[in-house]
C-alpha positions, 0 to 999 in steps of 0.5 A: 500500500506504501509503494505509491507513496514511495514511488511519489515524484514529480513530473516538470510541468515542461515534461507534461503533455497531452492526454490530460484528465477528461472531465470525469477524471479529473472530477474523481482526482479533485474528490480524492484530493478533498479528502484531506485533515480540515480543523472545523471542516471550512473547505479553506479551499476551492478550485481554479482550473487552467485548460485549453486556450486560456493557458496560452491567454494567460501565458500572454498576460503573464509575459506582458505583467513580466515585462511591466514589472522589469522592463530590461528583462531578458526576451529568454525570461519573458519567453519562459513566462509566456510558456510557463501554462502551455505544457500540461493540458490542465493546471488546477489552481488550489486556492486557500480561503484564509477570511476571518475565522475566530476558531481556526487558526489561519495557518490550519487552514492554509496547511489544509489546502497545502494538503490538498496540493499534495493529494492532487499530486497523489491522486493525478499519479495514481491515475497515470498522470504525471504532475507538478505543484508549483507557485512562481511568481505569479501566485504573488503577484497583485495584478495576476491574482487579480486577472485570477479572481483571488479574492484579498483573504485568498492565496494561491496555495498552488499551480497543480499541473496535470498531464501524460509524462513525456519523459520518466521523472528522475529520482532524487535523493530523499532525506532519511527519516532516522536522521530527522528524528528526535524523541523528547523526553521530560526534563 
C-alpha cells in the first residue's frame, strides 16, 4: 500500500503533455484530493482550473505583467513566462480561503489546502498522470491574482499541473527519516 507513496515524484510541468484528465477524471482526482485533515471542516479551499486556450491567454498576460514589472528583462525570461501554462493540458489552481475565522487558526487552514496540493499530486499519479505543484511568481503577484479572481483573504496555495509524462521523472535523493528524528523526553 506504501509503494505509491514511495514511488511519489514529480513530473516538470515542461515534461507534461497531452492526454490530460477528461472531465470525469479529473472530477474523481479533485474528490480524492478533498479528502484531506480540515480543523472545523471550512473547505479553506476551492478550485481554479487552467485548460485549453486560456493557458496560452494567460501565458500572454503573464509575459506582458513580466515585462511591466522589469522592463530590461531578458526576451529568454519573458519567453519562459509566456510558456510557463502551455505544457500540461490542465493546471488546477488550489486556492486557500484564509477570511476571518475566530476558531481556526489561519495557518490550519492554509496547511489544509497545502494538503490538498499534495493529494492532487497523489491522486493525478495514481491515475497515470504525471504532475507538478508549483507557485512562481505569479501566485504573488497583485495584478495576476487579480486577472485570477483571488479574492484579498485568498492565496494561491498552488499551480497543480496535470498531464501524460513525456519523459520518466528522475529520482532524487530523499532525506532519511532516522536522521530527522528526535524523541523528547521530560526534563
Amino acid at each position: 500500500m506504501l509503494q505509491l507513496l514511495d514511488l511519489r515524484r514529480s513530473v516538470p510541468s515542461r515534461q507534461l503533455g497531452a492526454p490530460g484528465p477528461d472531465e470525469a477524471t479529473l472530477q474523481r482526482l479533485l474528490r480524492s484530493a478533498v479528502r484531506v485533515p480540515d480543523h472545523g471542516k471550512r473547505v479553506p479551499f476551492r478550485f481554479l482550473r487552467i485548460a485549453g486556450d486560456a493557458r496560452l491567454a494567460l501565458g500572454e498576460r503573464l509575459a506582458a505583467r513580466s515585462r511591466a514589472r522589469d522592463p530590461g528583462a531578458a526576451e529568454a525570461a519573458i519567453e519562459k513566462d509566456r510558456l510557463r501554462f502551455s505544457f500540461a493540458p490542465v493546471i488546477v489552481t488550489v486556492i486557500a480561503r484564509l477570511g476571518p475565522d475566530e476558531k481556526i487558526p489561519e495557518q490550519e487552514r492554509l496547511l489544509t489546502a497545502g494538503c490538498v496540493c499534495f493529494a492532487l499530486l497523489q491522486a493525478a499519479q495514481a491515475a497515470g498522470f504525471g504532475a507538478q505543484w508549483l507557485t512562481g511568481w505569479a501566485a504573488y503577484d497583485p495584478e495576476i491574482r487579480a486577472l485570477l479572481g483571488v479574492a484579498a483573504d485568498e492565496v494561491v496555495a498552488g499551480f497543480v499541473h496535470i498531464g501524460t509524462a513525456q519523459a520518466e521523472a528522475p529520482e532524487r535523493e530523499r532525506p532519511d527519516p532516522a536522521a530527522l528524528l528526535t524523541d523528547w523526553t521530560p526534563a
